[in-house]
C-alpha positions, 0 to 999 in steps of 0.5 A, a space after each residue: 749745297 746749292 746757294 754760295 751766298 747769303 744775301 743779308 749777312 746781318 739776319 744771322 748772329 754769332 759772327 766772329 772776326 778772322 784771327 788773321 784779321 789784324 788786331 786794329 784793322 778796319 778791314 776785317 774777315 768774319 766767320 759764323 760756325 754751326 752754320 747748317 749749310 756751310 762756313 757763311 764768311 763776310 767782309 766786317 765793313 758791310 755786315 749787311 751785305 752778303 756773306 759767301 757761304 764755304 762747304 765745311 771740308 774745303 774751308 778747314 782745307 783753306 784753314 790748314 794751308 794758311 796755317 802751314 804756310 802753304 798758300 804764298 
């Protein structure tokens, strides 16, 4: 994978918000899967801006030590 960034995050579809976004809060983390090249992540307030894109393994590795508690 060599680009780490999607320009216009807006161009794709199937966005969905972060479970560790609150409930009712304005700022929000938003994940597209089945992605071809990677996780695509964006900030919620700026959906046509960039979305950075994750290779597959490290994000389920990021996903895992959030859920364990292992990140302060």
């Amino acid at each position: 994978m060599t680009d780490h960034s999607i320009l216009d995050a807006s161009a794709l579809h199937g966005w969905r918000k972060s479970s560790y976004s609150g409930p009712n809060s304005d700022s929000c983390v938003e994940v597209l899967d089945d992605h071809p090249s990677g996780i695509p992540v964006r900030d919620s307030k700026t959906p046509q801006g960039p979305a950075l894109l994750f290779p597959a393994g490290p994000w389920s590795a990021f996903i895992t030590s959030l859920r364990n508690g292992d990140l302060p």
